[in-house]
N, C-alpha and C positions, 0 to 999 in steps of 0.2 A: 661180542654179540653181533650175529650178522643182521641185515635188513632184510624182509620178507622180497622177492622178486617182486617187481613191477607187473600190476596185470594190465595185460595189452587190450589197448580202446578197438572195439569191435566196433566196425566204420567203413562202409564201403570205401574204396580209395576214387570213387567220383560217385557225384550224385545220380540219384534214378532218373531217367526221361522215359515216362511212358509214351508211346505212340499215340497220335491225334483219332480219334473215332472216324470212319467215314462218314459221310452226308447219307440221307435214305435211311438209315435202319429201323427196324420194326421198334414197336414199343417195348413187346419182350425184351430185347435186346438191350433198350434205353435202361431199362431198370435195372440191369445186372451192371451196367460199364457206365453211364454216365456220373459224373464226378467222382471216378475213381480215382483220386488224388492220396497217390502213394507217395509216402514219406524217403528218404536218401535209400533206406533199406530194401525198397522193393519189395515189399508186401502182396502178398493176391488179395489179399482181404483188405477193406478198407481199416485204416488205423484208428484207434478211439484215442483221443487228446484231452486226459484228463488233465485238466491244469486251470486255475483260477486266473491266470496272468501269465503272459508272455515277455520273454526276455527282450531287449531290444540292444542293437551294437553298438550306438553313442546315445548321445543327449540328443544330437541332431536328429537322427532319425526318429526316434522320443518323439519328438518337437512335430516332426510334419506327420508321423501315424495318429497323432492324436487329435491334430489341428485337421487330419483329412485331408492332407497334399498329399498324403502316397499310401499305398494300400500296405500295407501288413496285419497281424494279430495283434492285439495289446491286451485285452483282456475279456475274459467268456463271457461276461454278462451283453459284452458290445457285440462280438463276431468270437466263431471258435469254426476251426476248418472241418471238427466232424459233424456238425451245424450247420455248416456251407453246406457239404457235399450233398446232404438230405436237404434240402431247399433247393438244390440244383436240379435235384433227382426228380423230386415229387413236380417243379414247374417243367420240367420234358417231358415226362406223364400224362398233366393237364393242359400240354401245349399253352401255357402261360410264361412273359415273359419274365416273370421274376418269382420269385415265395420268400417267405419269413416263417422261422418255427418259432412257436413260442411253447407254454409249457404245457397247454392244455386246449381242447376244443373250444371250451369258454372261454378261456384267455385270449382266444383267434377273435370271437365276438365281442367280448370287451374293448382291445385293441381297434376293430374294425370301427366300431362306435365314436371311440374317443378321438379317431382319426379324423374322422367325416360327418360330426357332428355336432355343432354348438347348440347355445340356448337359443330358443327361436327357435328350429329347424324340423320337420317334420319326417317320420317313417311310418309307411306304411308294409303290414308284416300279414303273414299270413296267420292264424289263429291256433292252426295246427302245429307250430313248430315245439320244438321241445320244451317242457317245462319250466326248464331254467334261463330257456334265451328269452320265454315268454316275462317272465320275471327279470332278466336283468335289462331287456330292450323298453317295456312297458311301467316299470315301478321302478326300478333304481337310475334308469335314465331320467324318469321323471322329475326328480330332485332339482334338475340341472336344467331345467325349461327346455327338455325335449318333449316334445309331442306324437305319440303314435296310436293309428288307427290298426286294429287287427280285423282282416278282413279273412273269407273264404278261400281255399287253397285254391279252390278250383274254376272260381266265378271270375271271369277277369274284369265282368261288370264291375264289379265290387269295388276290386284294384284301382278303376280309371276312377270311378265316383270317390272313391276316396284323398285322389291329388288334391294338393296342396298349391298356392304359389312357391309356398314355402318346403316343400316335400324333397328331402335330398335323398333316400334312397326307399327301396322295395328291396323285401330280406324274404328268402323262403328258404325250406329246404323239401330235396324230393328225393325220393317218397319220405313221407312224415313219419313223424314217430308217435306211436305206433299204428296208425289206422292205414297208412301207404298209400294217402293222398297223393296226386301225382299233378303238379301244375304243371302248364304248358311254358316252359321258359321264354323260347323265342317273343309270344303274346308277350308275353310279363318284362322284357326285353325292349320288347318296340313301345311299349306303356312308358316304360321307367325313360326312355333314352327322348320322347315325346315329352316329357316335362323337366327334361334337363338334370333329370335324378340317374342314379346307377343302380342297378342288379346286382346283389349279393345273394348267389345261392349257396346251402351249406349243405357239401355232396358225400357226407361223412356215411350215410346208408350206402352206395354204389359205389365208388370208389373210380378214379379212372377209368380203370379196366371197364366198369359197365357202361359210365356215364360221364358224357366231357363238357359240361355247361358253359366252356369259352365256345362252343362248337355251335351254338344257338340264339348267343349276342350276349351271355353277362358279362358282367365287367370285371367281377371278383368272385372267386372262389374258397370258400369256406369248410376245412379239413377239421376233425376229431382224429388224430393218429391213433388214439386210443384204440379205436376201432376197427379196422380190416386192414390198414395198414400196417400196424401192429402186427393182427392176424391171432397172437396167443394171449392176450389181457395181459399182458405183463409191465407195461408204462405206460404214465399221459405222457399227451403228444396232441400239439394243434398248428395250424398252419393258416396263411392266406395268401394266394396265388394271385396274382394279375399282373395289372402295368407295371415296368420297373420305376417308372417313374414315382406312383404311386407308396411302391415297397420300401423304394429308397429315401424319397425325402418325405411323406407322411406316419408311413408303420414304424420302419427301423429305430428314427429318433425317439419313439415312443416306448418298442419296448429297450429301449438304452436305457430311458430314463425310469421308466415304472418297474424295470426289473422280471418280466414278466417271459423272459428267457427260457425257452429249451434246456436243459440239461446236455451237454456231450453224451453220457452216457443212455439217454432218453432216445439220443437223436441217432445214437448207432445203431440200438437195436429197430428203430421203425427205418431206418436207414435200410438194416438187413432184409425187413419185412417186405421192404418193395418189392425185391426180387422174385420173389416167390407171389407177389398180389396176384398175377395175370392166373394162374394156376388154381392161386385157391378160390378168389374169386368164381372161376368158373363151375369147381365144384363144389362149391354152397350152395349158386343160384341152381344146378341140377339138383341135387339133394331137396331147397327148396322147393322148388315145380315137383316135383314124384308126393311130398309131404302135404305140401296144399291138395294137391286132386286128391289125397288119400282121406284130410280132415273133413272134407266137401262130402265124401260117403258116410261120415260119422252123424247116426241119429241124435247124439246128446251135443254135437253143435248146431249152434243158430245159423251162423255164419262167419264166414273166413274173408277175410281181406288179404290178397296177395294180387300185385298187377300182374304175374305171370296169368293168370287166368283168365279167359275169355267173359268169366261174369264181373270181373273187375270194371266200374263204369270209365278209368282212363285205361283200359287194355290197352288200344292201338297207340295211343301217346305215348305210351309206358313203353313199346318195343319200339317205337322210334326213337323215342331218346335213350334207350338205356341199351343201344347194343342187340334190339332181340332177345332180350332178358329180364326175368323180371322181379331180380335182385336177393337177398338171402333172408328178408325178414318175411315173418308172417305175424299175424295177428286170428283172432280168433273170439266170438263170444258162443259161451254156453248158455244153453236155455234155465230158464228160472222163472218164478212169475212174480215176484217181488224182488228191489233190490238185495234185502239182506238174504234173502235166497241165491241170487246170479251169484255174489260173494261168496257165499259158502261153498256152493257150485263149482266155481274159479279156484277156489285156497285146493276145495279136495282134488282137482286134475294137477294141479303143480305140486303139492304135498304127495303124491302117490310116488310121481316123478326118483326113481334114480341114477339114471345115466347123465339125464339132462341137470342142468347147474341153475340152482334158484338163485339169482343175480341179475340186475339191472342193464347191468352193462351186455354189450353186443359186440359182433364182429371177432369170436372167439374160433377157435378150431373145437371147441365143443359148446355144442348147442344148451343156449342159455336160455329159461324162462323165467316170466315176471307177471306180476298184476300192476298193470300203468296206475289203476287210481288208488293207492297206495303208496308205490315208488317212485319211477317216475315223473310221474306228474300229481306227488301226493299232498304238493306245497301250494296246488293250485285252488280255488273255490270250487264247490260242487258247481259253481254256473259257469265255472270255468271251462269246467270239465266236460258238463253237457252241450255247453258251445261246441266243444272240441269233440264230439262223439264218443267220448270215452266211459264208459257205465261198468257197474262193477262186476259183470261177467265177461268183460275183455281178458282175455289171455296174449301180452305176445311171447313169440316165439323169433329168436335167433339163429336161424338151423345152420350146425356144425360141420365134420367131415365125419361122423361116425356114420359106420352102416345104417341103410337104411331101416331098415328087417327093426333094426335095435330100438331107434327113435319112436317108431309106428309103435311097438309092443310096452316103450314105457309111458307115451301117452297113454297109450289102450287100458292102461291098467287102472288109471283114475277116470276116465273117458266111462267105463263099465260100469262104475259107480254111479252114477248117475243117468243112466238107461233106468 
């Protein structure tokens, strides 16, 4: 009996050296090439590193990867290079010097929390921010003798009257979710930096491409990859951008230890999604701007919140900090003259709805609608809520890349209704 032939190791006979990027190049450019860390094989695509644990060549080197005298892999929950190279990506993007992905947007704010904040210590947050960070910053931090004021998005009175001696940071995100409150960062910047606190804003509605909050004085930048980064709703994904110093010896040990890791495969595909940000980005916010001026003619809305519009009360702050743009969400209330009317109101224009996708979530390539005081923000108290301007004829809207002609006529259809 013979033996079957040996199958020969497919192996380049030297390893790959990709060429060094030039200095200068556009941001387009940054999100296609940066940390393209191709493997021996030579890859165009970047490679996904599926694997729980890395091989190491002795004991000794064992020894110092693990102790932190020499860089290598050793195992994904600590560092994974398809993990680097999307953390590489996204802090060239945000002109920040460093990022950490973890698994989720909240996961970023958890994280940020547990990093820079013990018992004792004071945040003040904005009142508008999402649902869930309102509840994990205000009521689960609370457990742990954190203290936070939620003030007005857009008062920066509010902000200064609210310092603390004790106050370590000011958390917002702009524009909010979903009314597209629009704070002024730089104020909110020279506030925070005035009592020794930091700036974390969460830029998960605008994305790079529209809006760069290292560009205005914050200190940390706060990612949902879930959402436009992504681009197709297909994985969580969160991030937080700043100092390296910050990254490396307060966030990283943190999520090593709490587990709160990115996925490889999480981090390949919003990895892929950058490339394409600048692009789609662009035509959401045009789609968006054609779609608000069109809602703003409908007699069965109240009123429409979008900063691209000139009736927007932060319009001019909103195109200076966002690029001239003014970004892919809308919001919207229809008229009603009791709440359990707006409600009804609100269910029949999303219920008529079929092109558009009844879901929470945002930042999709098709345009997603919701009722906030329900979803959302449906964990919140009704005083919560009215704090937050949110009533139950709010509609928002995530607008996609479908035709416009299409969006317009499948509103129009429950919109009619209610003429």
């Amino acid at each position: 009996m013979t033996s079957p032939a040996a199958v020969p190791a497919i192996a380049p006979a030297t390893p790959f050296r990709d060429k060094a990027l030039p200095p200068g190049l556009h941001r387009q450019t940054l999100a296609v090439h940066t940390a393209l860390e191709r493997s021996p094989y030579g890859e165009n695509s970047e490679a996904l590193y599926l694997t729980s644990s890395f091989v190491q060549p002795n004991s000794e080197t064992a020894a110092r990867r693990f102790a932190g005298l020499e860089e290598g892999y050793t195992y994904s929950r600590t560092s994974n290079p398809t993990v680097s190279s999307f953390e590489q990506r996204l802090a060239a993007l945000e002109g920040a010097e460093a990022a950490i992905g973890v698994a989720s947007g909240m996961a970023a704010i958890l994280m940020l929390c547990m990093g820079l904040l013990r018992a004792g210590d004071h945040v003040v947050c904005s009142r508008s921010v999402f649902g869930s960070t309102v509840s994990l910053i205000g009521r689960e931090f609370s457990k742990f003798g954190v203290q936070t004021d939620f003030v007005s998005q857009t008062d920066t009175a509010q902000w200064r009257a609210a310092l603390r001696p004790e106050t370590k940071l000011l958390f917002a995100e702009t524009p909010t979710n979903p009314l597209t409150d629009v704070c002024d960062i730089r104020a909110l910047a020279d506030i925070a930096h005035g009592a020794g606190a930091l700036l974390a804003v969460d830029n998960s509605f605008c994305s790079p491409v529209v809006q760069r909050p290292f560009e205005f004085g914050a200190d940390l930048v706060i990612h949902s990859g879930t959402k436009y980064i992504d681009g197709q709703g297909r994985v969580l994904a969160g991030a937080i951008c700043g100092p390296a110093k910050l990254i490396t010896e307060v966030f990283t040990p943190i999520a090593r230890t709490a587990g709160m890791t990115l996925s490889p495969f999480n981090a390949w595909v919003v990895l892929k999604g950058l490339e394409t940000l600048d692009l789609r980005m662009r035509a959401h916010c045009a789609n968006a701007l054609a779609l608000a001026q069109w809602l703003q003619a409908q007699p069965a809305v109240a009123r429409v919140y979008y900063p691209g519009l000139p009736s927007h009360p932060q319009h001019e702050l909103a195109l200076r900090q966002q690029n001239g743009q003014g970004g892919a969400v809308i919001a919207f209330d229809v008229h009603g003259q009791t709440p359990q009317a707006l409600r009804r109101n609100a269910f029949t224009v999303i219920d008529a709805t079929c092109v558009c996708s009844v879901t929470a979530n945002l930042g999709d390539t098709k345009t997603t609608i919701t009722h906030p005081a329900t979803t959302s923000h449906g964990r919140l108290s009704e005083e919560q809520r009215q704090a937050a301007g949110i009533g139950q004829g709010l509609i928002r809207l995530a607008v996609g890349l479908e035709h416009m002609d299409d969006i317009q006529a499948d509103l129009q259809r429950g919109l009619s209704q209610l003429a």
